[in-house]
C-alpha positions, -999 to +999 in steps of 0.1 A: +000+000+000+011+033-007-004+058+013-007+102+010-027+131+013-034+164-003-017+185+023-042+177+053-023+145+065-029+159+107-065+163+098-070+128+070-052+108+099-037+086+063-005+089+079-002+054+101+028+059+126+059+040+111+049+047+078+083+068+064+075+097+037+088+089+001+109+116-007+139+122-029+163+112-003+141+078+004+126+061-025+116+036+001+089+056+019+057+046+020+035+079+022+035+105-004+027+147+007+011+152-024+008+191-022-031+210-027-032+190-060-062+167-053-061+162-088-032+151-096-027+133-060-059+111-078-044+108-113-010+097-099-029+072-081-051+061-111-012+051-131+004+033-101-029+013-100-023+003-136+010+000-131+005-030-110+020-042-071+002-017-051-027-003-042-027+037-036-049+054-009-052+089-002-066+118+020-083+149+012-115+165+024-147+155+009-157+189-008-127+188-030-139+156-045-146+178-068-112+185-080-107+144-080-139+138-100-122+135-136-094+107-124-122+090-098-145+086-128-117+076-149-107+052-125-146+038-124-144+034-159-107+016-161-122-003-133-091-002-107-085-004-072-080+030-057-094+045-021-097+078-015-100+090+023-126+119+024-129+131+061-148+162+067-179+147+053-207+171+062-218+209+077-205+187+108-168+204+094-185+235+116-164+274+115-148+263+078-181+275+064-202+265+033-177+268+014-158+237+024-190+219+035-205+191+013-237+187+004-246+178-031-213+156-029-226+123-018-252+122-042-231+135-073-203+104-062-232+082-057-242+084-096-210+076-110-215+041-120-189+011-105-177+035-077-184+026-040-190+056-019-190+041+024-202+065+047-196+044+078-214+054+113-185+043+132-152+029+140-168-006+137-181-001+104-154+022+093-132-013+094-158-031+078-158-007+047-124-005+046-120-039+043-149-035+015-127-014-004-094-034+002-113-062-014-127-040-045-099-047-070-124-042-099-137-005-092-127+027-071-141+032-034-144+065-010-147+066+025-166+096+036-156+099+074-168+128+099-148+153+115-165+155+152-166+124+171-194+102+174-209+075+198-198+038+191-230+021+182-214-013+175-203-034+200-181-055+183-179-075+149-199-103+138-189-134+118-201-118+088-192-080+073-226-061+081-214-035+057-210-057+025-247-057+024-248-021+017-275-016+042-286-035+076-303-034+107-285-019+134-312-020+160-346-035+159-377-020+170-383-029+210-418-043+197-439-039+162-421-015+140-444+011+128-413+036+113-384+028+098-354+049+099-328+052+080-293+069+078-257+072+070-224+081+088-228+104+117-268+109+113-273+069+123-266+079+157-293+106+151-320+080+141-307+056+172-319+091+197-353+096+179-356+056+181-358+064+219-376+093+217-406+075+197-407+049+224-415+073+248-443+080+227-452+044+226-443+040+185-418+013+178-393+026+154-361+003+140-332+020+126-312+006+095-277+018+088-269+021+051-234+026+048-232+017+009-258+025-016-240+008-046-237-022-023-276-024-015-288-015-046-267-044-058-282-073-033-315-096-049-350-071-045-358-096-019-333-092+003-337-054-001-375-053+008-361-073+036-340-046+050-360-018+042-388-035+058-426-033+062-427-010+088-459+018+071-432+049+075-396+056+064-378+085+075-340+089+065-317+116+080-285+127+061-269+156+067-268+160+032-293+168-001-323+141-008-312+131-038-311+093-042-330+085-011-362+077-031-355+047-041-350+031-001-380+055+011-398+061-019-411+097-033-434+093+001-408+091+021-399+115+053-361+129+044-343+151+074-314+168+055-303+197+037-320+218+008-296+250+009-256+249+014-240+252+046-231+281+074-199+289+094-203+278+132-200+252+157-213+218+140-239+211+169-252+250+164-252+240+127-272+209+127-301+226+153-302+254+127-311+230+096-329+212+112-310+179+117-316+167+149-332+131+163-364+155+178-372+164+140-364+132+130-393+121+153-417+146+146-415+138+114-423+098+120-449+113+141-467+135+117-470+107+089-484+086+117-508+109+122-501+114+161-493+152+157 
């Protein structure tokens, strides 16, 4: 492996320690500092790919996939193994402002076809999709990791990779689901606090991670109605726009996200200001229940 980053290394965390920098005085080194060059950090990592004997990962926020796009779609239509490390994944970034917070990014990724895009919840299923990704040699992957820390919601791992399913389970309803929720990354643990709240209103709610929507939309339509279940109302929460949610939730659907671009403050300021929080999340369950 051959690892880098675009000049955020202290914030990617791509860096393992004992991993030695390739330089001009070491050839040896196993980390590159690529420079701000997300572009050519991707290209370069698109040829040694080709080349054969390695497998190239790097590090850059996930706003500035859209410098990377060209060589990521190239790299989906070569078909070769490359991961890019996107941290900084939502208006959860905070004071950087809308200008380096992603919205329309997940979606955009999501529609470039043989490209898996994980957005794992935590550090339980950020090993599971990067073992995903290890194991991809026929297609490019992302990982789309927060910046603020979250609440382990895994306890361990199971004999099977959860995560290679695309979407699953993470908690069942206490008693007969009547909402289903579902979300990515940092908003699962969202879904898991207006799972409680809607017990204290007697409704049984489940909440279903989806980590990869290539991955799901790739398992048999049985298996899929499986997971998204029969429960009568589906809410997702993303910090992020709607786009592509339809086809878990349908057009129906509740979706807790964003419509507009981001704002410069403190992430947790930011999400009570648009709206992403597990008390909406519940309301919203509540209202198509008709108990509001």
């Amino acid at each position: 492996m051959i690892g880098g980053s675009a000049d955020l290394t202290g914030s990617n965390n791509t860096k393992p320690k004992g991993m030695t920098v390739l330089s001009a005085a070491d050839y040896g080194g196993r980390f590159i500092h690529y420079g701000v060059r997300e572009h050519a950090m991707a290209a370069a990592m698109n040829g040694m790919a080709l080349h054969g004997g390695v497998i190239p990962y790097s590090g850059t926020f996930l706003v500035f996939a859209d410098y990377c796009r060209p060589a990521i779609r190239l790299a989906a239509l070569m078909g070769i193994r490359v991961i890019h490390v996107m941290t900084h994944d939502s208006i959860g970034l905070g004071e950087d402002g809308p200008t380096h917070q992603p919205v329309e990014h997940l979606a955009a990724l999501r529609a470039i076809p043989n490209l898996h895009v994980f957005r794992p919840c935590d550090a339980v299923e950020t090993v599971e999709c990067w073992q995903l990704a290890l194991e991809n040699s026929a297609g490019p992957s992302i990982l789309a990791l927060t910046r603020q820390n979250l609440p382990q919601l895994r306890s361990g791992f199971d004999a099977a990779n959860r995560c290679a399913e695309g979407g699953y389970e993470i908690l069942p309803a206490p008693a007969k689901a009547e909402v289903s929720l579902f979300a990515t990354g940092s908003e699962v643990s969202i879904a898991v606090e207006a799972q409680k709240i809607l017990g204290e209103r007697g409704v049984g709610a489940r909440v279903v991670s989806v980590p990869c929507f290539e991955l799901f939309r790739a398992l048999p339509a049985a298996k899929r109605r499986d997971v998204i279940g029969a429960a009568p109302v589906k809410v997702a929460v993303e910090a992020a726009i709607r786009q592509g949610w339809d086809e878990i939730i349908g057009s129906d659907g509740a979706f807790i996200g964003m419509t507009s671009f981001g704002a410069s403050a403190p992430y947790k300021e930011l999400y009570r200001h648009f709206g992403i929080t597990a008390e909406n999340v519940a309301k919203a369950a509540l209202h198509r229940l008709g108990r509001i």
